[in-house]
Backbone and ligand atoms as CSV (ligand in chain L), in Angstrom:
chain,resi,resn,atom,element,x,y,z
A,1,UNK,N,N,-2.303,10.761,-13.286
A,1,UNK,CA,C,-1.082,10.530,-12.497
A,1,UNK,C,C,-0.404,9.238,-12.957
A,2,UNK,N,N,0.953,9.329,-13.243
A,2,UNK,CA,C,1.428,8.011,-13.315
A,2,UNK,C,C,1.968,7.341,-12.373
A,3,UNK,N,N,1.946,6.395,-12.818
A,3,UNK,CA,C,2.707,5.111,-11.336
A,3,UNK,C,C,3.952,5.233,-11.189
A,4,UNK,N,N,5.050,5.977,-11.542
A,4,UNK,CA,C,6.103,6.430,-11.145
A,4,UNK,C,C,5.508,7.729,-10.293
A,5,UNK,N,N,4.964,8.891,-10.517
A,5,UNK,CA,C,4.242,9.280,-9.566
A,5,UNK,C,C,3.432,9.134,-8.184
A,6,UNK,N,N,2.674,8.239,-8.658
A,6,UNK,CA,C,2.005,7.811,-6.727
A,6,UNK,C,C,2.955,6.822,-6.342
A,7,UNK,N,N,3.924,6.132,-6.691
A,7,UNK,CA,C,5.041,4.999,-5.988
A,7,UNK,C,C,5.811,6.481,-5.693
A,8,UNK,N,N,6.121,7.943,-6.124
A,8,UNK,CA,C,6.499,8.519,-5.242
A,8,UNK,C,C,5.577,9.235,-4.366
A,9,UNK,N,N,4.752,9.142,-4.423
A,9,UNK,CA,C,4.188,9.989,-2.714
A,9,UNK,C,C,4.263,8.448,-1.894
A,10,UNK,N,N,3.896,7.005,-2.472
A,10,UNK,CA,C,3.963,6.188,-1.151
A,10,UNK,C,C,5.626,6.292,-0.742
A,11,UNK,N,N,6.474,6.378,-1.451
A,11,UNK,CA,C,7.972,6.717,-0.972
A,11,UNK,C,C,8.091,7.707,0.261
A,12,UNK,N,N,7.283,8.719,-0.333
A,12,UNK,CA,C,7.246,10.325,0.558
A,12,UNK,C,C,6.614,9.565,1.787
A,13,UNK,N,N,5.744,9.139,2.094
A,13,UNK,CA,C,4.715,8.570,3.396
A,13,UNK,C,C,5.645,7.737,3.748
A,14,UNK,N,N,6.516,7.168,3.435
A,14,UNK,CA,C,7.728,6.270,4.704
A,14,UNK,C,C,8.434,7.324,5.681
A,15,UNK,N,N,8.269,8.353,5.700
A,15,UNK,CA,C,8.712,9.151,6.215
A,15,UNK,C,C,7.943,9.658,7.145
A,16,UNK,N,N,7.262,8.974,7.580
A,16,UNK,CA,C,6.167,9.165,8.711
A,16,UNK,C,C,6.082,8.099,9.359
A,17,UNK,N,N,6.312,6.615,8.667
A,17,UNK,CA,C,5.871,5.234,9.317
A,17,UNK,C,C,6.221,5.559,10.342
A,18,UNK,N,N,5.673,4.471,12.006
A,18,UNK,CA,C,5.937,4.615,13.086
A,18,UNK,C,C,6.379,2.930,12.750
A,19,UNK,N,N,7.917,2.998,12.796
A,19,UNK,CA,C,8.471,1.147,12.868
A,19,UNK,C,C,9.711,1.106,14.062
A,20,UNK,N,N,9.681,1.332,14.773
A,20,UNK,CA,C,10.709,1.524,15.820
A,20,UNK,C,C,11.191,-0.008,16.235
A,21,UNK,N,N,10.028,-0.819,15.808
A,21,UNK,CA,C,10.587,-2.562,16.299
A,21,UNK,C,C,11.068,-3.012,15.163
A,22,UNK,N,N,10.929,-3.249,14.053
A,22,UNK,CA,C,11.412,-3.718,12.794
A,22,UNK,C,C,12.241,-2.563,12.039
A,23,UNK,N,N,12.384,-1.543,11.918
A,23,UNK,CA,C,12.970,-0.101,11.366
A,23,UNK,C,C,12.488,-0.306,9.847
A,24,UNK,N,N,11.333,-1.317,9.377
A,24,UNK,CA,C,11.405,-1.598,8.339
A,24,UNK,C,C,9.787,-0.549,8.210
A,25,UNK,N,N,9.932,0.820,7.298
A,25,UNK,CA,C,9.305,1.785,7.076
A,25,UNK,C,C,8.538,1.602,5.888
A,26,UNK,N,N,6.998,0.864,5.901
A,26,UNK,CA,C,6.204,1.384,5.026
A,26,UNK,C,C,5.702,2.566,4.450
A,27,UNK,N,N,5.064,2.867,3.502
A,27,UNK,CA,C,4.279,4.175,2.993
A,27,UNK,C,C,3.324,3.443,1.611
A,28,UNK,N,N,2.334,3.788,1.935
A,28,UNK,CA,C,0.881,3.725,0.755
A,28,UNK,C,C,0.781,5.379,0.565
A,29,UNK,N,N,0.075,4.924,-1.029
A,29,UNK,CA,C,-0.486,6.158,-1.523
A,29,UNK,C,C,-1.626,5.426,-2.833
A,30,UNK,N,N,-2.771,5.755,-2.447
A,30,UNK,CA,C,-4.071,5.201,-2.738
A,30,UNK,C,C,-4.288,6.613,-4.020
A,31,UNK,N,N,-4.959,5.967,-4.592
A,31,UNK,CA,C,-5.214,6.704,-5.960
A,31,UNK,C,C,-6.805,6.203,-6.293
A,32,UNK,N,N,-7.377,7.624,-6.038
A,32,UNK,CA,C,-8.845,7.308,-6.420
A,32,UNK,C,C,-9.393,7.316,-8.228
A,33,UNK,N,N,-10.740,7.213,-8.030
A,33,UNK,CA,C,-11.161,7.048,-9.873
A,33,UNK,C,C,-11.185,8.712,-10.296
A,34,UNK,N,N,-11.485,9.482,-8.991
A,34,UNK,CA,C,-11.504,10.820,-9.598
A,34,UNK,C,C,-9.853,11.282,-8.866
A,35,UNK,N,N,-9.263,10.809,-8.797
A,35,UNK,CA,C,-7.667,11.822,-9.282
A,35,UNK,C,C,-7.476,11.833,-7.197
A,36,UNK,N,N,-7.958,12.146,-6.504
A,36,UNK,CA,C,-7.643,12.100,-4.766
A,36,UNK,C,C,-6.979,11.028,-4.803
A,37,UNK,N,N,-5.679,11.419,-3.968
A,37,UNK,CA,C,-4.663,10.497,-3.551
A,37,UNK,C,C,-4.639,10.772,-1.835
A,38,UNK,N,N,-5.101,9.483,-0.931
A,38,UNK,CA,C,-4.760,9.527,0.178
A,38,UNK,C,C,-3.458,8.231,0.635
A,39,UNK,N,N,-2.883,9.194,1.611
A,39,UNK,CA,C,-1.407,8.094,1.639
A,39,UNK,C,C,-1.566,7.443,3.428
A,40,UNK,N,N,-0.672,6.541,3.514
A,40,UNK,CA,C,-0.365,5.696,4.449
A,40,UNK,C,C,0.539,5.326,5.074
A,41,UNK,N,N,1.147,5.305,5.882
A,41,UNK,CA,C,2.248,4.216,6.534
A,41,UNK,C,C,2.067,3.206,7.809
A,42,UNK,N,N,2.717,2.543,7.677
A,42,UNK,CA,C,3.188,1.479,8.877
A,42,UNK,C,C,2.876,2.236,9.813
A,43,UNK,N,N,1.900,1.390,10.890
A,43,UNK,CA,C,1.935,1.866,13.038
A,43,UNK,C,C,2.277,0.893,13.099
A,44,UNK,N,N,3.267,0.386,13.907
A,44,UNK,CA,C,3.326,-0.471,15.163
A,44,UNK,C,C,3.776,-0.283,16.490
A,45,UNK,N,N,3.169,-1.685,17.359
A,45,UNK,CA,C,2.991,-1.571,18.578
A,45,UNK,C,C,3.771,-2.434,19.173
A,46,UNK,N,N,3.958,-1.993,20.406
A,46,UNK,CA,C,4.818,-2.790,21.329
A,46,UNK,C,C,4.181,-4.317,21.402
A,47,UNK,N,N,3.002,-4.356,21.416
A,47,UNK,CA,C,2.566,-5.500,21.146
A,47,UNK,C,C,2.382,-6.298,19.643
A,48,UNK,N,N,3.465,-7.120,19.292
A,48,UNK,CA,C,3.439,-6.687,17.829
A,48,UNK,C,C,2.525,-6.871,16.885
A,49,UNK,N,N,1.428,-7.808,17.365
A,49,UNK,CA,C,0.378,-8.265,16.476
A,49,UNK,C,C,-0.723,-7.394,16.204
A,50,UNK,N,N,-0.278,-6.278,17.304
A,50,UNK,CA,C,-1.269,-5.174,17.107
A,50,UNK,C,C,-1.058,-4.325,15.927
A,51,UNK,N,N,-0.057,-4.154,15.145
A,51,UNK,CA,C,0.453,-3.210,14.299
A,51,UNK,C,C,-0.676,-3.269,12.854
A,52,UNK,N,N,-0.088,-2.475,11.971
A,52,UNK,CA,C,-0.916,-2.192,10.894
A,52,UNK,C,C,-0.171,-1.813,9.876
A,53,UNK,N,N,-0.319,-2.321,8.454
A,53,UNK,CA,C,0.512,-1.824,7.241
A,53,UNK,C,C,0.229,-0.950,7.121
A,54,UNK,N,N,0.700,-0.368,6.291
A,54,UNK,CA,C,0.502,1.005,5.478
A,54,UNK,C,C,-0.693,0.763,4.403
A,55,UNK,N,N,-0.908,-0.329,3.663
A,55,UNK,CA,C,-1.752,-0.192,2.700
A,55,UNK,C,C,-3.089,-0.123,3.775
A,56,UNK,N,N,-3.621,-0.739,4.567
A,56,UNK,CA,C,-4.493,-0.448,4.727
A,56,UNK,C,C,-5.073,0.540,5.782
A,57,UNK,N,N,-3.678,1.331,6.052
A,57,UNK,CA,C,-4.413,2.733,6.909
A,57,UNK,C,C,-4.713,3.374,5.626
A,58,UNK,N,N,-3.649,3.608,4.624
A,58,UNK,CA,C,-4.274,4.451,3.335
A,58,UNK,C,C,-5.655,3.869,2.848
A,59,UNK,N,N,-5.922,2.744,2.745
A,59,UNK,CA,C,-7.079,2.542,1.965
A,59,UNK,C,C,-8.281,2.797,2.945
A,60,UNK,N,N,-7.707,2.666,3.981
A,60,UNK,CA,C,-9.328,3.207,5.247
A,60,UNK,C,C,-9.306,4.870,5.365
A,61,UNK,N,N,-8.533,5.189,5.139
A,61,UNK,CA,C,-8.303,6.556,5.182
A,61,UNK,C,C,-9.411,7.257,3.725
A,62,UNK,N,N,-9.335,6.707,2.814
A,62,UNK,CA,C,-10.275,6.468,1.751
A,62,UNK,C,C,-11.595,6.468,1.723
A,63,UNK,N,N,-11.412,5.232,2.080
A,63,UNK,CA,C,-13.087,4.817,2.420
A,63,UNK,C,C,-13.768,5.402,3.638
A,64,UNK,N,N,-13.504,6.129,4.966
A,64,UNK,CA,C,-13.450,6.535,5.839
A,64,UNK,C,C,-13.767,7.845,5.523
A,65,UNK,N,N,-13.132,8.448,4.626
A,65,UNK,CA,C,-13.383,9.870,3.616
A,65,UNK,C,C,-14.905,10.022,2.610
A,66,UNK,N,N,-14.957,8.742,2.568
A,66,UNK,CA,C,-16.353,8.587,1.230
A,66,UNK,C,C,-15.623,8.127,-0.147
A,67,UNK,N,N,-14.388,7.819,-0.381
A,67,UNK,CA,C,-14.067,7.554,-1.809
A,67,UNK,C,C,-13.804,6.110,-1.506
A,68,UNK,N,N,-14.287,5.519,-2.446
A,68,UNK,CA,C,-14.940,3.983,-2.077
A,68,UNK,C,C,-14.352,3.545,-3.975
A,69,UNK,N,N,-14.682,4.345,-4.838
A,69,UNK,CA,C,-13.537,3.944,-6.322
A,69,UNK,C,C,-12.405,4.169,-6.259
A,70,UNK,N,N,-11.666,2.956,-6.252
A,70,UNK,CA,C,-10.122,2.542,-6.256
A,70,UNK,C,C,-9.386,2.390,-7.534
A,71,UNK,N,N,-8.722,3.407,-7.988
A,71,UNK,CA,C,-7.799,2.833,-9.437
A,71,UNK,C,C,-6.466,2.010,-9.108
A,72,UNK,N,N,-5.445,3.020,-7.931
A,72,UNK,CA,C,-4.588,2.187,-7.743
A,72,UNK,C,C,-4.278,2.296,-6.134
A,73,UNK,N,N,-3.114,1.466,-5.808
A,73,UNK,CA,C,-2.061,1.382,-4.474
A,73,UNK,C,C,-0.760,1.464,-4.828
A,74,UNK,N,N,0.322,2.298,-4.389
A,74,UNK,CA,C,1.307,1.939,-4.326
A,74,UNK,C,C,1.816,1.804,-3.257
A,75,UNK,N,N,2.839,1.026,-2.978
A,75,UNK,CA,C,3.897,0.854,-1.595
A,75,UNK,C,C,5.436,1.279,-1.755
A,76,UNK,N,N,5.964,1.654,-1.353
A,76,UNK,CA,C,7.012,1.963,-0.908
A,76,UNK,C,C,7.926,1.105,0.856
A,77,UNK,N,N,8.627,0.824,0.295
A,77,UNK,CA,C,9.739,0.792,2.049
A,77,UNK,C,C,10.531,1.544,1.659
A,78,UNK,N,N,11.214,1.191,3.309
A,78,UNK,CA,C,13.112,1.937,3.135
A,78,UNK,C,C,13.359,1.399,4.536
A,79,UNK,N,N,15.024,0.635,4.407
A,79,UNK,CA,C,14.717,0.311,5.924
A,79,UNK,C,C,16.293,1.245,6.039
A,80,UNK,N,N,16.253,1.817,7.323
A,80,UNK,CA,C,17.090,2.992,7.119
A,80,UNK,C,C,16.776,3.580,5.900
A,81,UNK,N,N,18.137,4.173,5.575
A,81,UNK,CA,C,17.861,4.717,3.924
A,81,UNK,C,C,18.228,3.980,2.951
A,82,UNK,N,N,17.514,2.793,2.878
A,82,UNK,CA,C,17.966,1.929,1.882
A,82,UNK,C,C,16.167,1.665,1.230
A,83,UNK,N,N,16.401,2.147,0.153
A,83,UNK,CA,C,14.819,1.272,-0.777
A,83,UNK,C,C,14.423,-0.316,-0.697
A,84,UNK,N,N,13.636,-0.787,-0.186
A,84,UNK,CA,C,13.413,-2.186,-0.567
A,84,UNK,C,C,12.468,-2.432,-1.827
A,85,UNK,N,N,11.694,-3.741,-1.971
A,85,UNK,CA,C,11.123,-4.045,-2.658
A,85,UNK,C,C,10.272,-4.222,-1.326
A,86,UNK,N,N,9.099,-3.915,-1.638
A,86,UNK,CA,C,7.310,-4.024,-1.077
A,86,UNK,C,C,6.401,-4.708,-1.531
A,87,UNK,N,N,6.060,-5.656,-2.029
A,87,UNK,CA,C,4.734,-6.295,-2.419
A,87,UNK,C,C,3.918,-6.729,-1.156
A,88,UNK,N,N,2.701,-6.319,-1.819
A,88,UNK,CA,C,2.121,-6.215,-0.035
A,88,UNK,C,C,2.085,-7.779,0.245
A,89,UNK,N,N,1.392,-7.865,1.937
A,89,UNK,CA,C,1.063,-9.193,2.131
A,89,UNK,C,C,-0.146,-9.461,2.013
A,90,UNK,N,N,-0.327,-10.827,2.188
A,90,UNK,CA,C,-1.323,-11.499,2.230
A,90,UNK,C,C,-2.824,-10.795,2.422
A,91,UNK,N,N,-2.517,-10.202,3.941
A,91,UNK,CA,C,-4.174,-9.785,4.732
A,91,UNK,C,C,-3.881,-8.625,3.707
A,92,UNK,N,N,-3.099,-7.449,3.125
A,92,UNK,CA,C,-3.430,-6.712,2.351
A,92,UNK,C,C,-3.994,-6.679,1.011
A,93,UNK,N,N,-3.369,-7.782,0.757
A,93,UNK,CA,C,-4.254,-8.034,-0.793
A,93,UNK,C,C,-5.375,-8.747,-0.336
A,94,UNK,N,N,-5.904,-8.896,0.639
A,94,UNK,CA,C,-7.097,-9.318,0.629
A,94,UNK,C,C,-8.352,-8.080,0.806
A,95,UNK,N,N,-7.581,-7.355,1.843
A,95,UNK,CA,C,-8.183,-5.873,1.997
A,95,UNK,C,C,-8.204,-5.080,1.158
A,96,UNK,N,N,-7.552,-5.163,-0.007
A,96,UNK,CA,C,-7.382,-4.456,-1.163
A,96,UNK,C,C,-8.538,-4.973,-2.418
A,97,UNK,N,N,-8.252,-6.361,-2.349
A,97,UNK,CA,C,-9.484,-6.925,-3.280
A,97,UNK,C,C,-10.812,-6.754,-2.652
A,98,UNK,N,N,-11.327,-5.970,-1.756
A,98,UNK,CA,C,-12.824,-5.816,-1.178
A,98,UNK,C,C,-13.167,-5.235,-2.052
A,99,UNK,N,N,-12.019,-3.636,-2.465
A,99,UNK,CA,C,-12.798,-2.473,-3.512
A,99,UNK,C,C,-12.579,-2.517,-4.714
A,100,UNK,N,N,-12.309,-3.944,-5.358
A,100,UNK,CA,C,-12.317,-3.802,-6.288
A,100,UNK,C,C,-11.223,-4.793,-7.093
A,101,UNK,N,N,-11.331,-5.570,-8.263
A,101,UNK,CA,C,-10.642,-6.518,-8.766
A,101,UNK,C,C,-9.738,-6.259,-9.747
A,102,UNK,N,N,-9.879,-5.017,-10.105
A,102,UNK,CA,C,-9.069,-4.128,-11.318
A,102,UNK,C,C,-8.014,-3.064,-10.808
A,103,UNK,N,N,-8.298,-2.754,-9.295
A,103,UNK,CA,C,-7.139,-2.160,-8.952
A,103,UNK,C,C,-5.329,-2.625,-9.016
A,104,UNK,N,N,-5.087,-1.584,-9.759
A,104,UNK,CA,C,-3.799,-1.820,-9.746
A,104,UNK,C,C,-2.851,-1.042,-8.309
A,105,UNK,N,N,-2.005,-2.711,-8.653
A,105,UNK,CA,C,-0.946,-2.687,-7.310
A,105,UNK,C,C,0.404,-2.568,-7.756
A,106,UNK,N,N,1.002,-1.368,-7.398
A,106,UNK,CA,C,2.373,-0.505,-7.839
A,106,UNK,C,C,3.428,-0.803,-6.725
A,107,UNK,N,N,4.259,-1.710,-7.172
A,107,UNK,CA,C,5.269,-1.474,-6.033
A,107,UNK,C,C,6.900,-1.994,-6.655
A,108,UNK,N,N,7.957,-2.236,-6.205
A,108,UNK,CA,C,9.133,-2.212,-6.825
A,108,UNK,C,C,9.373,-3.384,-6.585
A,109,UNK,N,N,9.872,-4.482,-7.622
A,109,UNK,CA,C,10.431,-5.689,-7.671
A,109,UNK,C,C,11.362,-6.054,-6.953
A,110,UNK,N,N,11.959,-7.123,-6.398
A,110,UNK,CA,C,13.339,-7.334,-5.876
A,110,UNK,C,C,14.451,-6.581,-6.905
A,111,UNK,N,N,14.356,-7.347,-8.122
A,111,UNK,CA,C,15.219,-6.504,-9.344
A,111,UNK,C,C,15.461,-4.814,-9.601
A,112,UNK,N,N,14.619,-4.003,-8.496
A,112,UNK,CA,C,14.718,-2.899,-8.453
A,112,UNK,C,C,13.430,-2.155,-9.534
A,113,UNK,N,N,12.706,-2.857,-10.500
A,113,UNK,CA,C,11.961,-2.303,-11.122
A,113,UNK,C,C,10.196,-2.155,-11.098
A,114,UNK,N,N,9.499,-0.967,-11.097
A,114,UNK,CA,C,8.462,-0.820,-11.079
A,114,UNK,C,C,7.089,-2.188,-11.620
A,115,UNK,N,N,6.908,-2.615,-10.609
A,115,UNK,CA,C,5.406,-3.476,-11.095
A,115,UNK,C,C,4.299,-3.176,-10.968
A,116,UNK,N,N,3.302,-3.167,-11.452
A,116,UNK,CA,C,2.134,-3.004,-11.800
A,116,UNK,C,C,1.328,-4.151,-12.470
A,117,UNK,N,N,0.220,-4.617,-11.404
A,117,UNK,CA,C,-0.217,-5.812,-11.324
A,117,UNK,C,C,-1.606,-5.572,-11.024
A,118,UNK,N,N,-2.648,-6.471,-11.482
A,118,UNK,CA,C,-4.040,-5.934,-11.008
A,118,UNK,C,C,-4.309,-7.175,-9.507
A,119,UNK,N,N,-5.182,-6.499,-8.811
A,119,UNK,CA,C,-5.234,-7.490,-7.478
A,119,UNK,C,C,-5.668,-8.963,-7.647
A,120,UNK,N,N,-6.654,-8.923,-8.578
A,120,UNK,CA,C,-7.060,-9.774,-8.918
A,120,UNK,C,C,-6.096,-10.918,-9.139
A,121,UNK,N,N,-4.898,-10.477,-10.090
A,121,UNK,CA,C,-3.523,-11.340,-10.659
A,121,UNK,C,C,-2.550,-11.607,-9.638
A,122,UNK,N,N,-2.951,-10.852,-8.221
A,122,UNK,CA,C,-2.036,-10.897,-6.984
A,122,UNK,C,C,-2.109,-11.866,-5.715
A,123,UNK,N,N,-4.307,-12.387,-6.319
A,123,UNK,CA,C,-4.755,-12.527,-5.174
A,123,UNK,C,C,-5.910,-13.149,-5.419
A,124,UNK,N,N,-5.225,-14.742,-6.276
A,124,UNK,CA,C,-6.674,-15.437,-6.657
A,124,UNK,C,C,-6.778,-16.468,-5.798
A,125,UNK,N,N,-8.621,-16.218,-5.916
A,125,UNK,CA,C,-9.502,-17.185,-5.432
A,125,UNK,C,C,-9.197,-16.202,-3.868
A,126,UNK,N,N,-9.458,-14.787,-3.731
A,126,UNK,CA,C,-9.721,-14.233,-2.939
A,126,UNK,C,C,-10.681,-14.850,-1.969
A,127,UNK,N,N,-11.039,-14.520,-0.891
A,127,UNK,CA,C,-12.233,-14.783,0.258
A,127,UNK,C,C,-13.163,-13.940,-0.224
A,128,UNK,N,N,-14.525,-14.407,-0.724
A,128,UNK,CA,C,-15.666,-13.589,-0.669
A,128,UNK,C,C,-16.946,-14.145,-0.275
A,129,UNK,N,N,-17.522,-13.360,0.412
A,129,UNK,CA,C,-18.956,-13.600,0.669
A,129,UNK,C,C,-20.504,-13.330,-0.377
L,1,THU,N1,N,4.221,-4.025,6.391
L,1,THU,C1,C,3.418,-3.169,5.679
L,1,THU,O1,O,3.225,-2.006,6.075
L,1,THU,N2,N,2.850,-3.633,4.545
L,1,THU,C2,C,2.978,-4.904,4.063
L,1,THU,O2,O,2.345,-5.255,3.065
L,1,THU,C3,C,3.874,-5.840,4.735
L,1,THU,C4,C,4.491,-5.395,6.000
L,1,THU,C5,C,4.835,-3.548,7.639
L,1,THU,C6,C,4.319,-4.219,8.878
L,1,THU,C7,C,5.485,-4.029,9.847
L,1,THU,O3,O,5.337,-2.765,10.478
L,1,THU,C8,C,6.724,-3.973,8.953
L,1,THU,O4,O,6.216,-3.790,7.622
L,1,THU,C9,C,7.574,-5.210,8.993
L,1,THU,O5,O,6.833,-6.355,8.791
């Protein structure tokens, strides 16, 4: 699969986010070592600290499944119907570097163009135990 490929199914999964307080619509789409792609979007809650990205319902959705080898993530927004740029945050690249330091992270630049970055290069001197 290429990364113009799974950056479109996380595109396709904004179309599910639940963002009714921000209208700002995530979507993940997780790409395993054997070819399974499970996808993600944005919940949030009236309480807002309760909410949850998209990368990491997709990546629990994963691991939760039994696929625990990670090749890639992509993200997607759209707030209305407008594309943004997505690079995840912080607590996500941290949740992302658990499974792995070589996963690549797919998402669209401010400049409008496809990046592809390993977590590791996203997210040094990670927290580890
Ligand atoms: N959001 C994500 O889903 N992923 C990120 O990496 C950053 C932010 C969501 C959380 C919230 O629902 C909305 O985007 C606005 O912050």
């Amino acid at each position: 699969m290429t990364k113009e490929e799974l950056y479109k199914r996380a595109l396709e999964a904004t179309e599910l986010s639940y963002a009714p307080y921000s209208n700002f619509h995530v979507g993940a789409a997780v790409l395993t070592k054997n070819g399974k792609v499970f996808t993600g979007c944005n919940v949030e809650n009236a309480s807002y600290s309760v909410s949850i990205c998209a990368e990491r319902v997709a990546l629990s959705k994963a691991i939760s499944e039994g696929f625990r080898e990670i090749e890639a993530i992509a993200i997607a927004a759209r707030s209305e119907d407008e594309v943004k740029s997505a690079p995840p945050c912080g607590t996500c690249r941290q949740f992302i570097s658990e499974f792995g330091k070589d996963i690549e992270v797919i998402f669209l630049s401010p400049e409008g163009s496809l990046v592809s970055e390993k977590i590791a290069s996203l997210l040094p001197w990670g927290f580890e135990l």
